[in-house]
N, C-alpha and C positions, 0 to 999 in steps of 0.2 A: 515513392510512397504509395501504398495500396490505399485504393479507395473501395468502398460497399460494394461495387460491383461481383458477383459472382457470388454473394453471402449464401449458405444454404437458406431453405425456406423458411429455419426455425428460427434463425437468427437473426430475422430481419426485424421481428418483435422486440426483439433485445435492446434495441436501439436508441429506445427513448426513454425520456425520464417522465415518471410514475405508472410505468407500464412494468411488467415484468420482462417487465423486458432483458569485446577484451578478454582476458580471460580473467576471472572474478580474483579481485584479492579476498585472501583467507584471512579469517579470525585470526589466526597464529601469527600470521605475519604484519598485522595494521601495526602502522604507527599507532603512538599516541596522539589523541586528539587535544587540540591547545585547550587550558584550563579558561571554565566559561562557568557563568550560573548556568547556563541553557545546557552544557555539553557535559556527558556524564561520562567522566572515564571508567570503564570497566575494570575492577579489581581483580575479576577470574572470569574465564571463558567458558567453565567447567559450570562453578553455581549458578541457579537461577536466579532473575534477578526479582526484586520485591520492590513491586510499583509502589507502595503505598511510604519507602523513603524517598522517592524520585519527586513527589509534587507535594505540595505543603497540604492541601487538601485534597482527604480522602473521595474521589470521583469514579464513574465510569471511564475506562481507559479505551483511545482508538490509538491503532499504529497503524501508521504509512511506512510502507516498504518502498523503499526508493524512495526520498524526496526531492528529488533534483535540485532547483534552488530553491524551496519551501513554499514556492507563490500558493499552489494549496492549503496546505498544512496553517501556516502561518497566518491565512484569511479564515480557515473553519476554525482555529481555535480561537480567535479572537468575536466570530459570533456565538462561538457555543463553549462560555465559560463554568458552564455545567459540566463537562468533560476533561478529562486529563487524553493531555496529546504526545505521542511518541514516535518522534521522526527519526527514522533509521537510513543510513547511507553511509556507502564503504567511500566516496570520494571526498579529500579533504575541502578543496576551493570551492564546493556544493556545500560543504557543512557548513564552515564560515561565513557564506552568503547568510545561508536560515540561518545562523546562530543570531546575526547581524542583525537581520527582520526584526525576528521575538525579540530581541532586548530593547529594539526600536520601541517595539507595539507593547512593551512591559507585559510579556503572557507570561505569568506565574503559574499557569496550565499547560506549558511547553514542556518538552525535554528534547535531548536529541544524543543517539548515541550510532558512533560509526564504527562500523561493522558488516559483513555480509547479511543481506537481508535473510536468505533460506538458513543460515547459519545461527539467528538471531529467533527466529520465525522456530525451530527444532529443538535449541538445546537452552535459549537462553529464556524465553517467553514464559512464566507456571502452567499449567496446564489451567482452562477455564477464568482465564483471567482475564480475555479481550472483550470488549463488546463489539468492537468493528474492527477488520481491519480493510486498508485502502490498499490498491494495487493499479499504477494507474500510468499507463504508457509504460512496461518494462521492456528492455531490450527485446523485440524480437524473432532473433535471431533467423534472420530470412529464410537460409541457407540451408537443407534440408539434412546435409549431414550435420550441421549446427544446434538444430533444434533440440535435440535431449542438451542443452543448454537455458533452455528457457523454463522462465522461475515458476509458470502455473503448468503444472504437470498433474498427475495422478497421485504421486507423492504429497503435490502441495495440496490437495484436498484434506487429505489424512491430517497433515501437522494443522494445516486450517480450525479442522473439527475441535483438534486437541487443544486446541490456545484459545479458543471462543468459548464466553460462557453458554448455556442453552438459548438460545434464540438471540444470538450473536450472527453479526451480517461479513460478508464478504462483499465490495464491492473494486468492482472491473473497470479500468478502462483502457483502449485502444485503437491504435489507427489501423492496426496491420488488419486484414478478413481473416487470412488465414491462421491467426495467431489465435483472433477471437473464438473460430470453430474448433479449435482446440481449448481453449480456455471454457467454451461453454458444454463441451462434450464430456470433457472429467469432470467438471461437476455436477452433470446432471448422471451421470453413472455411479455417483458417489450417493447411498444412500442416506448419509447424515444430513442433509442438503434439500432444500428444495427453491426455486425460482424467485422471488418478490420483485417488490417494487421497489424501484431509486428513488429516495425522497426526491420531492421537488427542491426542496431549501439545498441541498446536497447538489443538485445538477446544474445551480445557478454559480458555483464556487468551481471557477476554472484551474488548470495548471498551466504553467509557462507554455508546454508542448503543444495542450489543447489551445491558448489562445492562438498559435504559430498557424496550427490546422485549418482554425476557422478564416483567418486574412486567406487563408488559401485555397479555402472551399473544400477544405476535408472534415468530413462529419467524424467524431467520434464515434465508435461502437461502446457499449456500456450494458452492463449487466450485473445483478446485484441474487444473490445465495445465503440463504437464512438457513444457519445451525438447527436442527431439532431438537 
């Protein structure tokens, strides 16, 4: 596991909060996901989908791309019942965990639908419809012939722009340095895009990976990118 060391110099700012600081299964091929209030099965891969049948009240929508087992997702949308929350993950025994969560914690503000995140993120998301989305430890992909594998590309900039309403946030997070200098390098080359700040409230709401990190004295990297 990479630690800070070696970060370029822009990047070291990025770091803290309120600074500005496999091979993937495919949409075509997922199963279906067990019938849940939480879990939304997709009727077509093709349509987009229309948040405002997914949650009983009309909200600003965030989606987490990957939720691992929901410890995020499942903690911010139970402080912030002002939002509608859309956890997305192509593995099932990850779904069932957060499925489990939310029905625990009764978030009528949840959804959760499995599927590839860059796949979901492209064709299925409306255009201008997000207000935030989460990206937070994705695989990766050390491996240098590997990396045109990994989910925050030049591309993902693009689709980013196009699924956030105007002054909608991207935020980062990551253990790898050199994943982050790539993750902070297309978005700042991206001119729809510019830098901000990680809310504080937001950098106090851990994930499973992140709390693994800290027992271990691995700092996360984080970074946060406002739509214009």
């Amino acid at each position: 596991m990479k630690t800070e060391d070696g970060l370029p110099a822009f990047a070291s700012s990025l770091t803290h909060c309120g600074a500005p600081a496999e091979s993937p299964l495919t949409a075509r091929s997922a199963p279906s996901a067990p019938h849940s209030e939480l879990i939304y099965s997709l009727t077509s891969i093709i349509d987009r989908l229309e948040p405002a049948k997914l949650f009983p009240h009309s909200q600003p929508l965030e989606v987490e791309l990957g939720s691992g087992d929901g410890t995020f997702i499942a903690q911010y949308a139970q402080r912030r019942p002002d939002r509608n929350f859309l956890g997305v993950e192509r593995l099932l025994g990850r779904l069932r965990k957060l499925d489990r969560k939310g029905l625990r914690a009764g978030l009528a503000n949840l959804r959760l639908v499995r599927i590839e995140a860059s796949y979901l993120l492209e064709y299925l998301l409306p255009p201008e419809s997000v207000h935030a989305l989460h990206v937070y430890f994705p695989d990766p992909w050390p491996k240098r012939k590997h990396r045109k594998n990994r989910l925050v590309n030049p591309r993902f900039t693009e689709l980013a722009a196009q699924a956030l309403t105007p002054g909608g946030t991207v935020y980062l997070r990551t253990d790898d340095s050199d994943y982050f200098a790539q993750m902070t390098a297309v978005f700042a080359a991206n001119t729809n895009f510019f830098l901000t700040e990680m809310p504080v409230e937001l950098c106090g709401v851990l994930t499973d990976f992140e709390k693994d990190f800290l027992n271990r004295g691995v700092r996360a990297l984080r970074a946060a990118y406002q739509r214009r």
